[in-house]
N, C-alpha and C positions, 0 to 999 in steps of 0.2 A: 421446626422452621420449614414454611414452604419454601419449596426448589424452584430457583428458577432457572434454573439450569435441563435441558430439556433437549432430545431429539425428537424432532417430529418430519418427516418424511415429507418434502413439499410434493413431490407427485401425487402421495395419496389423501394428505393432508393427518396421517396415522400416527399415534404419538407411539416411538418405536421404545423410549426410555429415558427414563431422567435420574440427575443427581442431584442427592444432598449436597444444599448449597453451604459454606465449610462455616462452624460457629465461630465467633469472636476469641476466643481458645485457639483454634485450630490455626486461624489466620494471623494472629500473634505469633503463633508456634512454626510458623514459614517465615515469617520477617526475621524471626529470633534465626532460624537455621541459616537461615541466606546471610546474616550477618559473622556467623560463626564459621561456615564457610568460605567466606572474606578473609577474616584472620587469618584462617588455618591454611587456607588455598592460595587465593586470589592473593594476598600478599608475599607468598614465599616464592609460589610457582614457576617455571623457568616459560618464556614463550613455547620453547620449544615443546614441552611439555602437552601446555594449553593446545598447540597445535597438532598433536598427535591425538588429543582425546576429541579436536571437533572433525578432524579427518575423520573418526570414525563414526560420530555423528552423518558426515556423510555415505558411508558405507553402509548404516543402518537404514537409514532414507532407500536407497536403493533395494538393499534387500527388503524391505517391505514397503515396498513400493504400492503391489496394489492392495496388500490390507487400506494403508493411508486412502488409495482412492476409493475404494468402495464406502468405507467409512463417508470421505467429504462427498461422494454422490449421495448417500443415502442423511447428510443430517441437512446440504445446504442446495440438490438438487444440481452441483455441475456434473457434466457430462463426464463419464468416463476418461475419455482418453484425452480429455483436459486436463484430468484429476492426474492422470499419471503424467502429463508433463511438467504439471506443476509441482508435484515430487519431486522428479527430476530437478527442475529448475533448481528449487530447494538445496537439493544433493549438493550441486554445482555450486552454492553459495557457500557452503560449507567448505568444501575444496577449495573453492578461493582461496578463504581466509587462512587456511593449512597454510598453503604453498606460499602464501605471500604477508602472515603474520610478524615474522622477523625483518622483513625487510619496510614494514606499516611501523612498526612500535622500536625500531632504532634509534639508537641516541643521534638525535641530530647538533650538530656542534652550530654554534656561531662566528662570525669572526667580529675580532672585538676592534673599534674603532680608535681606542683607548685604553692605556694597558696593559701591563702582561699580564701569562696567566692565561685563562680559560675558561669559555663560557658552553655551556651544553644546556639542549631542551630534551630531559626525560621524559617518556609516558609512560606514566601510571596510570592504573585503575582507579576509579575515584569509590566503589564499594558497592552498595546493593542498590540495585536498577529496580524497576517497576514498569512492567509492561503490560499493556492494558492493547487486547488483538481484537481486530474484526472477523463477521464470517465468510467474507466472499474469498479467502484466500489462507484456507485455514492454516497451508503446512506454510506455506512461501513467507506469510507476512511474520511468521515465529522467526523463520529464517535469516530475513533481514534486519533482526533484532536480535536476536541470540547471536547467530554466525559472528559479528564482529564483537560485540561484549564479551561474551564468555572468551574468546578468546584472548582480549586485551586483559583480562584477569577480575573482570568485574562479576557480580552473582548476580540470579536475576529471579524475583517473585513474577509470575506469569497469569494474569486474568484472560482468561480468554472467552468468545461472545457466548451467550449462554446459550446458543445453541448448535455449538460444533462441543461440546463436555466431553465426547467419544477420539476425538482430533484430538482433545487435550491431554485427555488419559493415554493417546499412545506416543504424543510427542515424550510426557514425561520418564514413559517406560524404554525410550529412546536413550534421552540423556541418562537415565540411570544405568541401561547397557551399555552406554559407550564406555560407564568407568567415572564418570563424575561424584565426586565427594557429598554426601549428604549434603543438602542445603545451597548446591551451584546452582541448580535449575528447579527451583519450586513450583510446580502449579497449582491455582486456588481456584477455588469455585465460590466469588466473592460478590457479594453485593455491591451497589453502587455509594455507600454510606460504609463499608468498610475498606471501600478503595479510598474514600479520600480521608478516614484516617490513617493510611498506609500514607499517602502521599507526607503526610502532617509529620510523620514517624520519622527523629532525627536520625535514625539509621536510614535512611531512603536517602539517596543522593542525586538522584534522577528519573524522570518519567517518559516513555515514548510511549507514543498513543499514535494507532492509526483507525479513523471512523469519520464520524459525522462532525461540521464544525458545530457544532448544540455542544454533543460529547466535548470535544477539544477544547472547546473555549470553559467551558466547568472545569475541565483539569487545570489547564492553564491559570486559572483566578484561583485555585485555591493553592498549585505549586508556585504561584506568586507570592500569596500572602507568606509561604514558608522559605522559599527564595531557594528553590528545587529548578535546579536545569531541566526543562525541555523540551524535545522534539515531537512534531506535529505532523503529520500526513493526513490530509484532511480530503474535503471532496473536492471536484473537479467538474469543469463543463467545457472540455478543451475543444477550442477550433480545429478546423479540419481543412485546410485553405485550398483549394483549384484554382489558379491562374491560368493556368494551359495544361494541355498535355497531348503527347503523339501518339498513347494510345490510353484511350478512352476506357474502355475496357477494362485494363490493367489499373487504375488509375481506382474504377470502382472498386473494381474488387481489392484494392487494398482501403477503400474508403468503406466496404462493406465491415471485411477485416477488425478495422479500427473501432467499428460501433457494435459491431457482437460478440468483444471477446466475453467470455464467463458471461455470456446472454445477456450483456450489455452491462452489468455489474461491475466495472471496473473504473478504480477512481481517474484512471488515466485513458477511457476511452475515450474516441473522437465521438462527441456528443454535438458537435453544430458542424454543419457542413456550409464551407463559406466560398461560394461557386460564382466567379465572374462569368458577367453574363452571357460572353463567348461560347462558351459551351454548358449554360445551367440548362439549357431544354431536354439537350441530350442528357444531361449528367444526370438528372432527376429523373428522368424516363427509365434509364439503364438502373440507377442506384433504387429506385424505388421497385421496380421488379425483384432484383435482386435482392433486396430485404425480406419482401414480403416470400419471398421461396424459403429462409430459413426455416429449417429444420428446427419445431419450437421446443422448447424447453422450459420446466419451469422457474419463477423466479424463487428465490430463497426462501422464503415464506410465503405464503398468503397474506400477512400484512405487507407486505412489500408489494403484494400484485394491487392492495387495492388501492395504499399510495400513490404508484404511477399512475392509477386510474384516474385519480384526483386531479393528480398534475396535469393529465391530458387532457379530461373534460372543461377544465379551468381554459388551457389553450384554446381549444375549439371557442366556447363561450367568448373568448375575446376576440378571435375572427380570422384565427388559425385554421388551413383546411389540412384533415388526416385523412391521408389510406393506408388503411389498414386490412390487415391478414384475416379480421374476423374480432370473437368480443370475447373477453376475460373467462377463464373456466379454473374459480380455485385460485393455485398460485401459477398456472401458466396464462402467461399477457401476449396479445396476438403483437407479431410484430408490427409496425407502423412506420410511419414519414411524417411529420408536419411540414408544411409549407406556408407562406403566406404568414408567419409570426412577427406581428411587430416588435422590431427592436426596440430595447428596454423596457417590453413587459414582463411580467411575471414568470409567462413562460421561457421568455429566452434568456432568463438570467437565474434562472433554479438548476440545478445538478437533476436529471430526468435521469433513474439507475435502475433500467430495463433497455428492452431491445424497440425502444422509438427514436427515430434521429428528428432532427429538427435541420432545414436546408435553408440557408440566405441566398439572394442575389447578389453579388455588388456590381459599381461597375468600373473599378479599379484599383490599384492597388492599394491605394492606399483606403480608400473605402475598406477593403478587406482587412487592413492593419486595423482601422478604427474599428470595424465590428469585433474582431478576433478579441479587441482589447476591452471592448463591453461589457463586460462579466465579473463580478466578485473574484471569482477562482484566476488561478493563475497558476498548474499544477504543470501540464505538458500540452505541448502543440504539433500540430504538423501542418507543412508546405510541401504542396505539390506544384512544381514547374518545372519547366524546359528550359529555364533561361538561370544558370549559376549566380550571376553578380543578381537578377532578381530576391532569389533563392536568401544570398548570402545579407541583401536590406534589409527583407522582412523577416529573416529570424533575429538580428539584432534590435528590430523595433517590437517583440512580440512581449508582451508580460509575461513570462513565464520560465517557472523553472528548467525545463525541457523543451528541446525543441529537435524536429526530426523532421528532417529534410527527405526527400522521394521514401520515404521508408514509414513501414510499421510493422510492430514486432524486431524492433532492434532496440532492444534493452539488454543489458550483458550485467552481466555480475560486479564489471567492473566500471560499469557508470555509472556515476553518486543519480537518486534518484531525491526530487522533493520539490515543494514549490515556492510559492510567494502569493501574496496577497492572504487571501483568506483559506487560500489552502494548506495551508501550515509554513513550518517554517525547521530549516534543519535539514539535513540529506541522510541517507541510507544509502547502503552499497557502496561499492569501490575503496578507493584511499579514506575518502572524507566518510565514510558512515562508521571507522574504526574510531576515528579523530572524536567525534561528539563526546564521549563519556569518558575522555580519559584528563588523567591532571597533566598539562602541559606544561614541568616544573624546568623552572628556571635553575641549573647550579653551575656559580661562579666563580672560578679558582684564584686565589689571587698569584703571581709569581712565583 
């Protein structure tokens, strides 16, 4: 069988090595173990237990910290000391759930309205998960899928994108050091016609997908037709709002920030920059310098560099002006600005996942609610002002899962992350991303 599982080095465009993609045999033979370690594990297992083995999961993270990064630099092209924060990150998600496992997965009682006797809500693990990862975030996006299932006592079969297969082999050799039971943490190297008989597979009890909405909405029609729970994290074209600010400066460079994390590759970057007109000349002037000075880097592949390509000349074409840093070489894409995008064209309502921002005018607030709210996506937003009760309108009027007020890069471990609209559906992280997979069993006592 050809592999399409595959490192290829986007700097140099070098195909560094690939894996045999796993047969029909083999991938039955992971459902089979993951369900078997369900029984044996996932069912008996004490919290406490579960939480001492994904502690170490985090202490492994750490300790090979930068194997993990050089690896994600060399199969998806992020930078180094991104690569190791994003480990870190990782680390930290796993430690969460350590420390605050027992107090997520507690019997919570009821009280009865009617009655004697005794009502309790138990969580259980509902059995073997299915997780299906992208590449822009090889260790972190395992993390916010693993960290709280295995925990909660569920197993999990792991597809990951075919071209981090090096990410995946060493997450695996991760959770087999940490002490997990054969068959907790499976990874496969599975096709896309073996994934959704995995999804079909009565022993599958849920699916979390993070990628493209094409990807998501294929899992979701066929985990429908089987009536499989799940969660979605899809892409994003989040606003990036300026109303005012006292300093300008500061203002950008957390606006620059927001559109070049992972070289613009992030489902949650600020991708529209939505600048009352107050201060859009300056904004533009300072934010656009500032872009085009990044430090470039390449994007994940080469198809990926020539997709944005697409996207951008399609803008231009419709009467969009770019400045840009210079022209496409491979998989590195020169940075950019669009300006002048009419809203609800093509351009301004497509998820653009490179290092090009896209800037509106408005010229009021609530102009800026209406554009912000323009969009398919509905994943995370941000507000920038000087004015609190402003601040506190436009984030209750914004569609969107997330919302972050003077700030970027304030994600924490322990804020549920996820969207709406067409950006999925379902949260990861904190309290609520243990909550998704587990059975929230009702037991009744009578007197």
């Amino acid at each position: 069988m050809t592999s399409l599982y595959a490192v290829t080095d986007p700097k140099t465009g070098e195909l560094v090595r690939s894996f045999e993609t796993d047969t029909d045999e083999q991938v039955q033979a992971a459902v089979a173990a993951a369900q078997s370690a369900f029984d044996s594990w996932g069912r008996t297992s004490s919290v406490a237990d579960r939480a001492a083995l994904i502690r170490r999961v985090s202490e492994l993270h750490t300790e090979r910290r930068e194997e993990l990064a050089k690896t994600m630099n060399r199969e998806m092209g992020k930078p180094y000391d991104d690569a190791l924060g994003e480990v870190d990150f990782s680390a930290a998600i796993y430690e969460y759930y350590a420390d605050n496992a027992e107090r997520f997965l507690a019997d919570e009682p009821i009280d009865l309205l009617d009655g004697e006797g005794s009502a309790v809500i138990r969580r259980r693990p509902l059995g073997v998960l299915l997780g299906i990862m992208p590449w822009n975030y090889p260790a972190y996006q395992v993390a916010r899928f693993a960290g709280p299932n295995l925990t909660a006592g569920n197993t999990i079969v792991l597809k990951h994108a075919p071209q981090c297969p090096e990410s995946a082999a060493l997450l695996q050799q991760i959770f087999d050091d940490a002490g997990y039971p054969k068959g907790a943490y499976v990874n496969i190297y599975a096709s896309n016609e073996q994934i959704a008989e995995i999804i079909g597979d009565p022993r599958v009890q849920g699916v979390s997908l993070t990628g493209s909405e094409r990807a998501g909405a294929a899992v979701a029609e066929i985990a429908g037709r089987h009536l499989k729970k799940v969660v979605l994290e899809l892409g994003g074209s989040d606003p990036f709002i300026v109303l005012s600010s006292d300093d300008l400066d500061a203002t950008v460079e957390q606006a620059v920030a927001a559109r070049m994390e992972n070289t613009g590759q992030a489902c949650n970057a600020g991708k529209r920059m939505i600048v009352h007109e107050d201060v859009y000349d300056d904004f533009v002037a300072k934010f656009t310098e500032k872009i085009l000075a990044t430090d470039p880097n390449p994007l994940s592949s080469l198809a990926a560099a020539e997709r944005l390509e697409g996207q951008v000349a399609k803008a231009v074409e419709s009467g969009a002006k770019l400045t840009s840093a210079g022209e496409r070489d491979g998989a590195h894409f020169p940075a950019g600005v669009l300006t002048e995008v009419e809203q609800g064209s093509g351009a301004a309502l497509e998820e653009l996942f490179g290092p090009v921002a896209m800037v509106f005018k408005v010229g009021s607030e609530e102009e800026a609610i209406k554009v912000a709210n323009d969009t398919p996506y509905g994943l995370g937003s941000y507000i920038f002002t000087t004015d609190p009760e402003q601040a506190a309108r436009v984030a209750d009027q914004i569609d969107a899962g997330m919302v972050f007020v003077n700030a970027v890069g304030a994600e924490g471990v322990e804020l549920p992350f996820g969207g709406v609209k067409r950006s999925g559906f379902g949260r990861e992280l904190g309290r609520f991303g243990i909550d998704e997979f587990v059975n929230k069993k009702l037991i009744r006592t009578a007197g």
